[in-house]
C-alpha positions, 0 to 999 in steps of 0.5 A: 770612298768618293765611288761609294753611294751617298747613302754609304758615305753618309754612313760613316757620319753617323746619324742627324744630329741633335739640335743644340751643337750635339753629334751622335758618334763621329766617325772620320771617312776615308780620305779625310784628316783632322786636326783637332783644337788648332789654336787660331787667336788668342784674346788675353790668354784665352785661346780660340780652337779650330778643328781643321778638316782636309782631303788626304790626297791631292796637293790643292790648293782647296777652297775652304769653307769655315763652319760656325754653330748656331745656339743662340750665341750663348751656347753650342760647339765647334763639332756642330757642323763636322759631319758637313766638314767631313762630307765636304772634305771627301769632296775636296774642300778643307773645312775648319769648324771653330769655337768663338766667345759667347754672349756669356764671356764677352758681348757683341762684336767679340763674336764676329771678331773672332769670326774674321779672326778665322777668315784671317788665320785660314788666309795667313796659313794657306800654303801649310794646309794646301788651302786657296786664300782666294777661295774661303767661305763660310757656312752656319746655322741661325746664330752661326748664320749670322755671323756668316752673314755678317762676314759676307756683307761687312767685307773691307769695313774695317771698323769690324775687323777687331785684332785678335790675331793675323792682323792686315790679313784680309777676313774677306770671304768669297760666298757663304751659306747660312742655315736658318739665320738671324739676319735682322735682330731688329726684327725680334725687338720690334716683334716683344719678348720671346726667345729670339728677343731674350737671346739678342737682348744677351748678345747685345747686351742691351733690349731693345728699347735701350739700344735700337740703333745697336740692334739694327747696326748688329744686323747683316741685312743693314749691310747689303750692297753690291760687294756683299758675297753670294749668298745661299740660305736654307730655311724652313717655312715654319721656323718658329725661332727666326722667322722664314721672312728673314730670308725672304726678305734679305735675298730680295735685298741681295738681288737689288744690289745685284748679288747673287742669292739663293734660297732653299724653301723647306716647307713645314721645317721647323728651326735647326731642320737641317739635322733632321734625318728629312732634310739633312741629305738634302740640305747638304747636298744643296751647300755642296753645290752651290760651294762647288759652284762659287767656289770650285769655279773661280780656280 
């Protein structure tokens, strides 16, 4: 499979995907295993799935890289992202694309523990799945993407670490990419009503105007310093939900602080461009690479 044309092996993920954390039909490519609804934390006697996506030849050790869907933390599903897992997976990265608690069962931090939650399960169960400990990312598209955020710049804090599940495991992670992410909530406070504010409001569960300081405090771009991870966001001019300057704006704050920061620009690319069929190839191409780089080159 890996000598196929792109086009080719795109095929065998199907066509984009909608914007809501729905795939069309899913088909596994050659050279890639699943396993499916891992459980990887459980809160009470809830359980947290993974789906885990690995290479079926070489013995590794693998970079992964964890997935975490967008949907405004108050929907979406772990299959979001699973035609990237996949692809990745071709190309030697063991993916794992997780389901966390929504704002809807449980309010902000709960999300981001289970976040690091995975970071940890991952780590701890390295050696079983032929995974890197010392090489795990993370990837995720606008709420997704800042969680993923929020892991790359509250690295070695422990007041986020939560304890559902692998405790004294570190949640570290070496570089992340975030697609369209919400990276400064405070910023749709300040900006009124609309549907970014709605959203934080429910994941916070508070406004604005009761809680600016939790506001800001649940933002990544609060964290930023020169332990952060490298960082590649993938964002589109037009984004009428989280808007382009976000990104603008936190790469800046990266690069002060000396951290490596790329910014892929999709001009006129509305929110959730990435699963359209103009940009879907592109901007997967474009997380391979810089993957590849950060995490492929520290073997």
């Amino acid at each position: 499979m890996r000598n196929l044309p792109f086009l080719l092996l795109m095929a065998a993920f199907a066509l984009p995907a909608q914007n809501r954390g729905e795939n069309p039909p899913f088909h596994l490519p050659d050279g890639v295993e699943m396993k499916a609804d891992l459980v990887y934390a459980k809160v009470g006697s809830r359980e947290l799935h993974l789906d885990l996506f690995l290479p079926k030849n070489g013995s590794g050790p693998f970079p992964a890289v964890i997935y975490i869907h967008g949907g405004g933390w108050s929907a979406g599903s772990k299959n979001a992202f699973r035609r990237q897992a996949a692809y990745m997976a071709t190309k030697g990265f063991a993916g794992a694309c997780i389901q966390y608690r929504l704002s809807g069962e449980a309010k902000y931090p709960a999300a981001l523990y289970d976040s690091k939650a995975v970071v940890r399960w991952v780590r701890a169960n390295a050696a079983s799945y032929r995974i890197d400990p010392n090489r795990i990312g993370a990837a995720g598209g606008s709420a997704g993407g800042h969680l993923v955020a929020m892991l790359g710049t509250t690295i070695d804090m422990p007041e986020f670490e939560g304890s559902e599940g692998n405790s004294g495991v570190s949640s570290r992670v070496a570089a992340v990419a975030g697609f369209n992410p919400a990276v400064d909530l405070a910023d749709f406070g300040k900006r009124g009503a609309g549907a970014g504010d709605n959203a934080v409001t429910q994941f916070l569960g508070a406004p604005y105007g009761e809680k600016p300081d939790l506001w800001k405090s649940a933002s990544p771009s609060y964290y930023v310093s020169a332990k952060s991870a490298p960082m590649l966001f993938l964002h589109g001019d037009s984004d009428s939900t989280v808007p382009y300057r976000q990104s603008v704006e936190m790469m800046e704050k990266l690069k002060a602080a000396g951290v490596r920061a790329e910014l892929f620009t999709a001009p006129d690319a509305n929110h959730g461009f990435f699963n359209s069929p103009p940009w879907f190839e592109p901007t997967l191409r474009r997380m391979e690479e810089f993957f590849t780089s950060v995490l492929k080159s520290a073997a």
